[in-house]
N, C-alpha and C positions, 0 to 999 in steps of 0.2 A: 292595480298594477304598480311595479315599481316607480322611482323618479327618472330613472334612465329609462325607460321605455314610454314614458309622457315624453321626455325632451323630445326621442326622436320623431315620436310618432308628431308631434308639435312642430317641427321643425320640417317633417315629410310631409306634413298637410298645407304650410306656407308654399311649397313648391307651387308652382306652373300644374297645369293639367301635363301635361305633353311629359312634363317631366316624374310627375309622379307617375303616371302610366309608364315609363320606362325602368323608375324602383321600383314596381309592381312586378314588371318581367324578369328585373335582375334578379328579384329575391324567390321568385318563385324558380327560377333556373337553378336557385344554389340549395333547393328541395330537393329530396331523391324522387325520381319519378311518380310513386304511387300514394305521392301526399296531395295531388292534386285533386281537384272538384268531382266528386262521384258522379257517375250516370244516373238516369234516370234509374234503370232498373237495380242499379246497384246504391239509389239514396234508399228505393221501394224494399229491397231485402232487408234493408239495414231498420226503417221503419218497423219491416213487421217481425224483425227478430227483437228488437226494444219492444213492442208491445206484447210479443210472446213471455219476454222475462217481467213484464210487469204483471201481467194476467197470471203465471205463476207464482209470483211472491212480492203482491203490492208494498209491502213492508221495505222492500229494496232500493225504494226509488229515495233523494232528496229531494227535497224542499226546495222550491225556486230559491226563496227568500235564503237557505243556507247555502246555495250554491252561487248567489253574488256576492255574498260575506264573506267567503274563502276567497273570492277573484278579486274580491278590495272593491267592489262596485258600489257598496252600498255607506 
């Protein structure tokens, strides 16, 4: 991640419980509605539509290991 995204995230995790629970709600209000947490039956389609595009063309997937290297995790 970038260094602006450590500060704040650094900076949000200093906070209070009570308070970061209430950045939690602000920023997920300033979401458009359909970015939130999927259902149950809508994590299970989305499961078995990734394992259908894998079972058709194993070749398409990444690499854990190239997929933290992109995100800077590693």
């Amino acid at each position: 991640m970038n260094d602006r995204y450590e500060s704040i995230l650094k900076a949000a995790l200093a906070l209070p419980e009570a308070e970061r629970v209430f950045l939690i709600d602000e920023l997920m209000d300033s979401l458009p509605p359909d970015t939130g947490p999927l259902s149950d039956e809508e994590m299970l389609a989305e499961l078995e539509r990734r394992h259908a595009e894998y079972e058709k063309d194993p070749s398409s997937t990444i690499p854990w290991e190239e997929v933290k290297r992109s995100l800077g995790w590693d």
